[in-house]
C-alpha positions, 0 to 999 in steps of 0.5 A: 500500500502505497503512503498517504502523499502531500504536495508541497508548494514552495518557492524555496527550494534548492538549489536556491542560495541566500536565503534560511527560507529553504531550510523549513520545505527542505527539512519537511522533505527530507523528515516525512518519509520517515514519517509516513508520508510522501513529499511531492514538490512544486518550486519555481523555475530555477531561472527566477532564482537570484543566486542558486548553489547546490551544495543542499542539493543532496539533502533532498531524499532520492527519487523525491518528485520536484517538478518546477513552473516556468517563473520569472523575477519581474525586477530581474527579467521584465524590467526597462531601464531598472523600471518595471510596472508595478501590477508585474509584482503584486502581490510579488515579484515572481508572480508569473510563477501563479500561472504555470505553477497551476497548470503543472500542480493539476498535472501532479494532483493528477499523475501523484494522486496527493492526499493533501496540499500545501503551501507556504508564504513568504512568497505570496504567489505560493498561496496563490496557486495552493488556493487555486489547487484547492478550490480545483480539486478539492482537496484539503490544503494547509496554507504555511504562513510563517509569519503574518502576511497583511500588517500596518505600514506592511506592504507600503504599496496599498494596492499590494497592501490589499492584495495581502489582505485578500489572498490571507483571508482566502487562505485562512478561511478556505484552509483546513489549517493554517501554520505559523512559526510563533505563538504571537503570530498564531494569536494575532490572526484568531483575534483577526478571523475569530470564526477560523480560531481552531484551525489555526496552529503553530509550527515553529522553526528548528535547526537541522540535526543531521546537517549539525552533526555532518558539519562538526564532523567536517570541522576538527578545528575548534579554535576561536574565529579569531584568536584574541579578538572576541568575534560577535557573529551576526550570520544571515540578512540585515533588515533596514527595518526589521532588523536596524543595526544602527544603535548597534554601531552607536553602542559599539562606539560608547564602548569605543569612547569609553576604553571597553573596546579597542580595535583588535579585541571586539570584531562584529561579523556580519555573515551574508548580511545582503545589506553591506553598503548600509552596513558599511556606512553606519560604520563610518558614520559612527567611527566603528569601522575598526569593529565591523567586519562583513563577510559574504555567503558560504555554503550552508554547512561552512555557515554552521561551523563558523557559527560553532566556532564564534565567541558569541551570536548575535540575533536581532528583531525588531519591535515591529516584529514581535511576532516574528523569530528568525529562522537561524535562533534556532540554529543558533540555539544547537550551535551551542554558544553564548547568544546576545539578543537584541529585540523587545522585551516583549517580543515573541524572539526575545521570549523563546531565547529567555526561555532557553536561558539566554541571558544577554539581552537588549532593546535594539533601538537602545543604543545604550542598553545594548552597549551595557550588554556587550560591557556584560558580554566581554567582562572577563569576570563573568560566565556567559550561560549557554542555551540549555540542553533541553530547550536545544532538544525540543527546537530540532526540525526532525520534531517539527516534521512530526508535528506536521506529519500529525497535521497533515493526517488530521486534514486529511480526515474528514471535519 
């Protein structure tokens, strides 16, 4: 007898590079045969992708069906002289993926035979086609949000900004689930489609065992990154908004000003940080260049040794993000290091790392709280708590999948 299947729409998906996005469609693959179910997969045309590397190529399981939809980058392939129009990037700029990604997902309900739909945001479009599926086959569809879609000031376009209200409602109402990544998200949206409550969960992120254990094995070197220079290491995107290094840099130069610091014993490390000019800039503006130091992508295991390798990690998440927690504290958590947060007290990212027993924490639009917890971070004298065991136990993808594997049989029952 053949396994229950689920068909899995998803924009991130490898070999796509750049992004931590990939990592939650690619641990579900790569978990849920082990689980009892079969992953079917429908990505973008590689061609729509920025930057592609294939170095996760071989954590998709062999003879997993991944079928791609013709896709473009509206801001890539469909622009004159840097413009494009705007209505070729609502709700995304890969929205040309809807149409081919229709037409090849009812060719795979129909040669596949799936059990269940799935589709995960942060690509709006993949909602798009998860809900056109759905309401072409019947079948019952969990929609992965992650994060909340529609929110205030977000997107500033308001065309768009109304299209995100429209395709989260029409997820939200006619999924059988919808999935997100924290309780604060979770929360939002019951308080926003109240009649929907029960068929809203959470699913959070995790770190990927196997790819740990692969990446300590490859790494005999134990050594600081840079011995003698205690290396903050800040690894994936900086966010001019969601994630503001700017009181960052004014803490870095209090603690300049102050003698805590001196060039060569404190190095900031921003690893494929996307935003290096901003960085650079904010740097110079405030006389901490000496501090900074930005680094490009790696290969994604070459990524989580260097962080088992850091005197500290940095998170950062802004308060218009409360509801929100970067995929990598969840790495960063089995790394196994001293984790400094900078995020609202009440957020939902600095709730998950209290909870593990990090203790270093700050506003990140404190410029002087943060520099008092990098004082606290590099005192000598003190003791830097790592994240506890447990808390490290329950973050692993391995019982993410679980919990999906779960939901994906309760949907497939009927209400």
């Amino acid at each position: 007898m053949n396994p229950p299947r689920v068909l899995m729409v998803a924009y991130h998906f490898p070999p796509l590079a750049g992004s931590s996005g990939i990592q939650r469609t690619l641990r579900f693959v790569q978990h849920l045969p082990a689980l009892g179910w079969e992953p079917i997969v429908l990505s973008a045309d590689m061609r729509a992708y920025e930057r592609t590397s294939p170095d996760m190529d071989a954590d998709i399981p062999a003879g997993t069906v991944v079928r791609r939809a013709f896709a473009l980058d509206t801001a890539r392939h469909l622009c004159i002289r840097g413009r494009y129009i705007g209505a070729m990037a609502r709700p995304d700029r890969w929205v040309t993926w809807r149409f081919d990604g229709v037409r090849q997902g009812l060719r795979l309900v129909r040669t596949c035979q799936p059990d269940v739909l799935w589709s995960t945001y942060p690509i709006a479009t993949a909602h798009l086609i998860g809900h056109a599926l759905h309401q072409r086959t019947g079948l019952p569809w969990i929609a992965d949000f992650r994060d909340p879609m529609a929110q205030d000031g977000y997107p500033t376009d308001p065309v768009t900004h109304r299209q995100f209200l429209r395709i989260e409602r029409d997820a939200v109402e006619s999924a059988r689930f919808s999935v997100f990544t924290t309780p604060g998200a979770a929360a939002e949206y019951r308080q926003r489609y109240p009649h929907c409550a029960d068929r809203i969960v959470v699913i959070e992120n995790g770190y990927d065992e196997p790819s740990f254990a692969q990446a300590e094995a490859d790494e005999a070197d134990r050594t600081p990154l840079q011995p003698g220079c205690f290396t903050l290491l800040h690894s994936g995107i900086v966010y001019p908004s969601e994630r503001d290094p700017t009181q960052l840099m004014a803490a870095l130069a209090i603690l300049a000003q102050q003698g805590v610091i001196r060039p060569g014993s404190l190095r900031v490390r921003f690893r494929a940080a996307v935003q290096d000019a901003l960085l650079r800039q904010l740097a110079a503006e405030y006389g901490v260049t000496d501090y900074i130091e930005i680094a490009p992508p790696v290969p994604y295991r070459s990524a989580l040794q260097e962080m088992l390798r850091a005197d500290a990690l940095l998170a950062m998440q802004a308060s218009n993000c409360n509801a929100q927690i970067p995929a990598k504290v969840y790495e960063y958590l089995r790394a196994g290091r001293p984790i400094v947060c900078l995020s609202d007290p009440v957020g939902d990212t600095t709730g998950v790392l209290r909870e593990a027993g990090v203790e270093l924490h700050a506003r990140l639009d404190d410029a002087q709280e943060i520099a008092n917890t990098l004082k606290r971070m590099l005192d000598p004298n003190r003791s830097l708590a790592l994240p506890r065991a447990e808390a490290v136990r329950r973050a692993s993808r391995a019982g993410r999948a679980q919990a999906l594997a779960e939901l994906l049989a309760r949907a497939r029952r009927p209400d």
